[in-house]
C-alpha positions in Angstrom: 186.0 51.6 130.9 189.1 52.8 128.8 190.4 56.0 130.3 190.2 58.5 127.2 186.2 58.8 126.5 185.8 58.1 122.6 183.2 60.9 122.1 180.6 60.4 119.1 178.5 62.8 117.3 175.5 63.2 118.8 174.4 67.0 119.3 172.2 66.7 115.9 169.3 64.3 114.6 171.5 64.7 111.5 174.2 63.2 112.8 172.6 60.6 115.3 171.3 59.3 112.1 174.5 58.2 110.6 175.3 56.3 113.9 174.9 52.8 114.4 172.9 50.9 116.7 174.4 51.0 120.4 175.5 53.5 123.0 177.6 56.4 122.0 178.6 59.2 124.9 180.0 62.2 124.7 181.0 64.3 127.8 179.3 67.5 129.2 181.0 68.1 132.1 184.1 66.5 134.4 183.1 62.8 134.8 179.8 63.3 133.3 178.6 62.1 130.0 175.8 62.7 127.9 174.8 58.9 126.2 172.8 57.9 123.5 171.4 54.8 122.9 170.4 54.3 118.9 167.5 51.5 118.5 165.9 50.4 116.0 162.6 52.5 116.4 164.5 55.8 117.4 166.5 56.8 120.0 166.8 58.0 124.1 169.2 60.0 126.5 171.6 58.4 129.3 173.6 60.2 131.8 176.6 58.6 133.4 179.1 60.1 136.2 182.0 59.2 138.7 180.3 58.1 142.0 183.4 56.3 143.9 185.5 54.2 142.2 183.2 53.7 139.5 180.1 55.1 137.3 176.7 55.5 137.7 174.0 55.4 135.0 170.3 57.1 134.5 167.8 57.1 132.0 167.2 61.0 130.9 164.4 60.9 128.1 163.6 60.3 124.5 165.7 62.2 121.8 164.4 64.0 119.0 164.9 62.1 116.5 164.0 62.3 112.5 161.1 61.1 111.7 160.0 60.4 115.7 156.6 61.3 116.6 156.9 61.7 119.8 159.1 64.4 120.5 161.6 64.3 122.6 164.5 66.1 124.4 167.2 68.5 121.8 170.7 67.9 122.7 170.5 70.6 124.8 167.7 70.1 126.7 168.9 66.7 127.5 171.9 68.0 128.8 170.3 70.4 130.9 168.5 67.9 132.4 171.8 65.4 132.9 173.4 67.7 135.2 170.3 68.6 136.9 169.9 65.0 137.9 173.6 64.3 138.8 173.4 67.4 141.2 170.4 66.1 143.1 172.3 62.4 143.0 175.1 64.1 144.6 173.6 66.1 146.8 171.3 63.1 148.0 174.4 60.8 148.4 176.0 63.6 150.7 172.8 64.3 152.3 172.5 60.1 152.9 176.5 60.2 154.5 175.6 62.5 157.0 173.5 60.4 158.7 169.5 59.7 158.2 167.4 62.1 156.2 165.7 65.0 159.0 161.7 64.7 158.6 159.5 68.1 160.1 157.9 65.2 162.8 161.4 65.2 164.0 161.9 68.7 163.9 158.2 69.3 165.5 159.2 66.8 168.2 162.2 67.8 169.4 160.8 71.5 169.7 158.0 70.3 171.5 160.3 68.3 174.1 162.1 71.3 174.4 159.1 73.8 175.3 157.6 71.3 177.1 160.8 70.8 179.4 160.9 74.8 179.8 157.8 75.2 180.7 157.6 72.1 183.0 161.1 73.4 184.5 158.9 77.1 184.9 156.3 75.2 186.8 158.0 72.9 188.7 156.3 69.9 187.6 156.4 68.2 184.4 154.0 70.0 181.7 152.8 70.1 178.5 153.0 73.7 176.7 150.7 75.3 174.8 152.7 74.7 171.4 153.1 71.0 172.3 149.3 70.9 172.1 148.5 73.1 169.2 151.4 70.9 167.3 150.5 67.8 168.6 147.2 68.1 167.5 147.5 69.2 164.0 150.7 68.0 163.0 151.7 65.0 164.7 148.1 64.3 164.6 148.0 62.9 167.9 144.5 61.9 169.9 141.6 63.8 170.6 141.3 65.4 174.0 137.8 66.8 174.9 136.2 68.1 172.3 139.0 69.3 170.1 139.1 69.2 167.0 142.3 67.2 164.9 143.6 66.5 161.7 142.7 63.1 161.4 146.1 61.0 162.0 149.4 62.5 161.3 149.2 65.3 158.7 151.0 64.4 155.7 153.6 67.4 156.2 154.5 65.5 159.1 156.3 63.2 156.9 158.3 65.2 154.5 162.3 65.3 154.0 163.3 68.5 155.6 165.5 68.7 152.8 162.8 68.6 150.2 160.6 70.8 151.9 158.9 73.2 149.2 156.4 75.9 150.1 153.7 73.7 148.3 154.0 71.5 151.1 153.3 74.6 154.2 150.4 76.3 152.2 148.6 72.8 151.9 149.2 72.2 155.5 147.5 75.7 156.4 144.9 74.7 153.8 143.4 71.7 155.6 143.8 73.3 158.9 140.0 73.1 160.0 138.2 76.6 158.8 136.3 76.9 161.8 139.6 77.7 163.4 140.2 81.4 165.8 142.5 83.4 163.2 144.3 83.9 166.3 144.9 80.8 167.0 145.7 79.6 163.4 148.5 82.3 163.6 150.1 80.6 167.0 150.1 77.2 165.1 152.0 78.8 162.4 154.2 80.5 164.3 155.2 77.5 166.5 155.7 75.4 163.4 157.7 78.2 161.8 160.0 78.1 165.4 160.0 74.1 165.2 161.6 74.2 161.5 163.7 76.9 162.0 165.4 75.3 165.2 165.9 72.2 163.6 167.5 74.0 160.1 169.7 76.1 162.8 171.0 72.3 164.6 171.1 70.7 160.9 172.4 73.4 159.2 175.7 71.4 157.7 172.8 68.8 155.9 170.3 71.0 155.2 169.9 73.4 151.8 170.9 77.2 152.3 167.7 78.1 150.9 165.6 76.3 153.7 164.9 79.4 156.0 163.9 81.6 153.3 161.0 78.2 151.8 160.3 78.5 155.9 159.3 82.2 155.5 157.6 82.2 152.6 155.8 79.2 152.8 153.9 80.0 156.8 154.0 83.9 156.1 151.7 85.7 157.9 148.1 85.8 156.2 146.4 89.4 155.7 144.8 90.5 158.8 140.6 90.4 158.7 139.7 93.7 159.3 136.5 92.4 160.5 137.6 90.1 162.9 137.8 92.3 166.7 141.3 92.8 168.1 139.6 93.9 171.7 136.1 93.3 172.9 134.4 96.6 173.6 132.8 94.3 176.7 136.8 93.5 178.4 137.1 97.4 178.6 136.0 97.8 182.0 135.3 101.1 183.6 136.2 102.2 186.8 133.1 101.4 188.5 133.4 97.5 187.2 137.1 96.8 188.1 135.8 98.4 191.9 133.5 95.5 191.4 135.9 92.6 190.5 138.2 93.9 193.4 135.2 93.9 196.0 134.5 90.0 194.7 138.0 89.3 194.9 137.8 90.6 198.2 134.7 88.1 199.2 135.3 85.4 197.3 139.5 85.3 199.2 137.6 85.0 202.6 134.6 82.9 201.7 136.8 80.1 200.5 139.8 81.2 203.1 142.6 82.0 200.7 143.8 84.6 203.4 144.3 87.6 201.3 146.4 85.4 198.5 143.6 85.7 195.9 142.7 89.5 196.5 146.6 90.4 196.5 147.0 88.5 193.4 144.0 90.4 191.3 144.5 93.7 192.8 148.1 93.6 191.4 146.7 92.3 187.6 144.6 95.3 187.9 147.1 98.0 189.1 149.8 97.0 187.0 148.4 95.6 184.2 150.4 92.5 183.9 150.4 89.0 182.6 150.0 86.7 185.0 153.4 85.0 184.4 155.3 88.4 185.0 152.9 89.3 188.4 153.9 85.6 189.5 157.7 85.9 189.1 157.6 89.4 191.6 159.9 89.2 194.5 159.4 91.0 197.7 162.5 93.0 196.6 160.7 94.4 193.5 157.6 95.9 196.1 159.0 98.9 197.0 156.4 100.8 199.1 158.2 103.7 199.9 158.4 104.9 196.4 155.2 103.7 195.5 156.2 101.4 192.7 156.7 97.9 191.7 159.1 96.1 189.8 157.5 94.2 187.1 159.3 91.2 185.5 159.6 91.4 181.4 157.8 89.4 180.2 159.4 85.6 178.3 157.6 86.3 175.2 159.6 86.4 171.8 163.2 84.9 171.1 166.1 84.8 173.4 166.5 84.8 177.1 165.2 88.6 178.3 165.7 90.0 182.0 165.0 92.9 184.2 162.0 94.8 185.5 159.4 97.4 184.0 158.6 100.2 186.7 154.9 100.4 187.5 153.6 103.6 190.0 150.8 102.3 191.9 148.7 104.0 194.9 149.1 103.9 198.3 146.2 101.9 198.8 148.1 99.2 196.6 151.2 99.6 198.8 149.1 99.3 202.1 148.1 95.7 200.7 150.8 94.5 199.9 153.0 95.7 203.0 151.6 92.4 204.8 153.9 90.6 202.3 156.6 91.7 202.6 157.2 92.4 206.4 160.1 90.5 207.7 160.5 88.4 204.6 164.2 88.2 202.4 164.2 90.6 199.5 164.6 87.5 197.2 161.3 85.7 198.3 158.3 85.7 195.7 155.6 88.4 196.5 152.7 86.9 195.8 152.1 83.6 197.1 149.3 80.8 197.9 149.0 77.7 199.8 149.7 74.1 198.4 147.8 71.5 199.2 148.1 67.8 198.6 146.2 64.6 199.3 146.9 62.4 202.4 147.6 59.0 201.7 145.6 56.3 201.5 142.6 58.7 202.1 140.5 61.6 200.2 141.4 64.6 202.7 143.8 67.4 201.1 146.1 69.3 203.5 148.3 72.4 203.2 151.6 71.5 202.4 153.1 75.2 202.2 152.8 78.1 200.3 154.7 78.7 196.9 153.9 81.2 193.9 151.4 80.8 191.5 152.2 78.5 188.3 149.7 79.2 186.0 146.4 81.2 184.9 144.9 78.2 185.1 145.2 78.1 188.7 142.9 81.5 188.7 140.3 79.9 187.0 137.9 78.2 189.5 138.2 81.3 191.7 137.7 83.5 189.0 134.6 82.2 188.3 133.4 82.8 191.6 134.9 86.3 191.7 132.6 86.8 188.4 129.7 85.3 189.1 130.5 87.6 192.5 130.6 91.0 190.6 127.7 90.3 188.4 130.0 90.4 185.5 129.8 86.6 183.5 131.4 87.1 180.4 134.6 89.1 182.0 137.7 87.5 181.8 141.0 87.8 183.9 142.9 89.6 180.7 140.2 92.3 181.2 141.8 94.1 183.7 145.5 94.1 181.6 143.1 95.3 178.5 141.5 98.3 180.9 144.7 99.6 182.3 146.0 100.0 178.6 143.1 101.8 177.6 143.1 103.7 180.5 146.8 104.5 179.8 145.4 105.6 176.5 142.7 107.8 177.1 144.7 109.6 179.9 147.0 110.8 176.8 149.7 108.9 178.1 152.2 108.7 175.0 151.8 105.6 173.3 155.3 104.7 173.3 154.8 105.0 177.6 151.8 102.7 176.9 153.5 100.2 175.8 156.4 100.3 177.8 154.5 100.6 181.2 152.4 97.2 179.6 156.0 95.6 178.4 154.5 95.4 175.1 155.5 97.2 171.3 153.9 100.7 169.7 152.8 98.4 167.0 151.0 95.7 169.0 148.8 98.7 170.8 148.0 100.4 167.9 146.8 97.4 166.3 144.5 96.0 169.2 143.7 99.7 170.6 143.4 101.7 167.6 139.4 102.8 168.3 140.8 103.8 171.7 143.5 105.7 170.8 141.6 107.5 168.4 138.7 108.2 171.3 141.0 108.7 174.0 143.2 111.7 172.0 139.9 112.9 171.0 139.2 116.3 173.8 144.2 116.7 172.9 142.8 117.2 169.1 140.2 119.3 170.1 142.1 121.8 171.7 143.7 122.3 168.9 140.4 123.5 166.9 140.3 127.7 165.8 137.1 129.3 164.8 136.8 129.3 161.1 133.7 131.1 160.2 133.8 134.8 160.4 131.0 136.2 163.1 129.1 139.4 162.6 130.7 142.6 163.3 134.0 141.2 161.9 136.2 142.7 158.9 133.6 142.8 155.9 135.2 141.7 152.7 135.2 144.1 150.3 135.0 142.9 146.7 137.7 145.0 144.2 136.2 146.1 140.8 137.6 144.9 138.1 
């Protein structure tokens, strides 16, 4: 190719007509020309530009031509289009040097490793999280376990270029998630995929388009809340009366099956403090302090980043007298609440103790738990009952909100969202204290009416 481009005129049908048959190029843009091929039926765009030491060369569309009756591209359109296409070449080419092209399975894998390895490191055995099973199941597509549902396969997001990742792609995921699905569980898939693909653009972000976390938002934004759908069961408010009847089941149900005060202990602090399970679990005997009557509630691991320190909780002295058991001649750094471990003997079906340690999950509480219900009369009650009733009660003792929600290690916006029928209640007799009389009562100042 000579060196000094011999450009031809080709920005009007007029004067492509003149032209003869063969390519003619003129340039658009530094190493990048505009062709046009002249047959003998009419005519059609080319693109050519630098790529290394030499050129490439793409097909662009038909030209619009006298006399052609198919349309066809102006000169301007056509150019439009060249440089649009030798962007995305380039881009792809640079994309391509920086190693292989980043799919979301990848992305969706490597966050699952990661959360699985957390929460395995958390329970000291090797574990599969909760997002690793949501995302497993309806994006990797992997087997059926039980009676869960999945998207048959691998769903077909699963197989998309992070880099050409459009929000067409997330809202047809969310589309073919099954419609039978919890809204509240459809919103924990989303945000775990959202977390998985905004990871992977945070590691990748040198091969990855600036405009990737904002098609991220966008496309798995949150949908509008159902006003219909219940944010807290009226039947997981417990009164007084009921929690004195899950703590008395606790209570029969520890000695029946010899858990030797482990199970009460464990309950009775859910139900004084109002914790997650996972924040009760991580109490050391440091954070019981009985002489001020208080204990020293972990924050919770929800949300981004790593998160440390304690929330204090005043409790009674009947709590205290519990837990003092506990925490007699034991370091400050030992975990409060603990239980025995058992394991199997080898080479035979007998389980043994084989020391205590603290509890790993909520799903350790869920065989006793059903005994402690079945106990108290009270089926359909479920161990988050008793972090739901100390809110409310929290609530309808006119606690400020903001107190609330600190005391629960939660937000203001959270509890006025799930607890907004209480709150309302609860401030009910504050509001009405604030009511005058209105209507005048005999023997009061008569009106008198002016003439006019």
């Amino acid at each position: 190719m000579s060196k000094s481009l011999q450009e031809s005129p080709i920005t009007t049908p007029n004067a492509r007509a003149t032209l003869g048959v063969g390519v003619h190029w003129r340039g658009i843009d530094p190493e990048v020309h505009l062709g046009y091929r002249k047959g003998k039926r009419g005519g059609v765009w080319l693109v050519r530009w630098r790529s290394g030491a030499g050129y490439r060369q793409a097909a662009v569309g038909t030209a619009d031509d006298k006399g052609s009756t198919k349309g066809g591209l102006t000169y301007e359109a056509a150019g439009k289009a060249a440089r649009q296409h030798v962007e995305a070449q380039r881009l792809q080419a640079e994309t391509d040097a920086k190693g292989p092209a980043l799919k979301v399975k990848g992305a969706v894998e490597v966050y699952v490793g990661a959360r699985n390895a957390r929460e395995g490191k958390r329970a000291g055995r090797d574990k599969r999280s909760d997002a690793g099973q949501r995302l497993g199941r309806y994006v990797l597509g992997e087997g059926e376990r039980g009676e869960q549902d999945t998207i048959p396969g691998a769903a077909p997001l699963a197989d998309v270029d992070l880099q050409a990742l459009g929000e067409s792609d997330l809202l047809a995921w969310q589309a073919g998630l099954p419609a039978a699905m919890k809204a509240t569980t459809r919103q924990r898939l989303v945000n775990d995929l959202k977390a998985a693909l905004n990871a992977a653009y945070a590691t990748n972000r040198g091969k990855l388009p600036p405009t990737l976390p904002g098609t991220i938002k966008q496309g798995l934004r949150a949908a509008v809340a159902d006003d219909t759908a219940p944010v807290a069961r009226d039947n997981q408010i417990l009164p007084d009366a009921d929690i004195a009847r899950v703590l008395r089941a606790a209570r029969e149900v520890d000695a029946e099956q010899g858990w030797e005060g482990d199970l009460f202990r464990l309950v009775l602090v859910l139900a004084a403090t109002g914790a997650r399970l996972s924040q009760v679990a991580r109490m050391h005997v440091a954070d019981c302090q009985i002489s001020q009557s208080r204990l020293m509630v972990p924050t919770s691991r929800k949300g981004r980043g790593a998160k440390s320190g304690t929330i204090t909780v005043p409790v009674g002295r009947d709590v205290m007298d519990e837990l003092v058991p506990v925490t007699a001649k034991r370091p400050p750094d030992a975990v409060l609440l603990e239980r025995w471990r058992h394991e199997q003997a080898a080479g035979t079906i007998e389980w043994h103790r084989a020391g205590r340690g603290s509890w790993r999950s909520s799903a350790e509480l869920a065989r006793p738990w059903q005994a402690i219900r079945d106990c108290a009369g009270l089926p359909d009650v479920i161990p988050y009952a008793l972090r739901h009733s100390s809110i409310v009660k929290g609530i309808r003792a006119n606690l400020p909100i903001r107190l609330v929600a600190a005391l629960h290690d939660t937000s203001t916006a959270m509890i006025e969202r799930h607890y907004s029928k209480w709150i309302t209640s609860g401030l009910e007799d504050l509001a009405r204290s604030a009511i005058v009389p209105l209507v005048p009562q005999n023997g009061d100042a008569q009106v008198v009416r002016l003439k006019v």
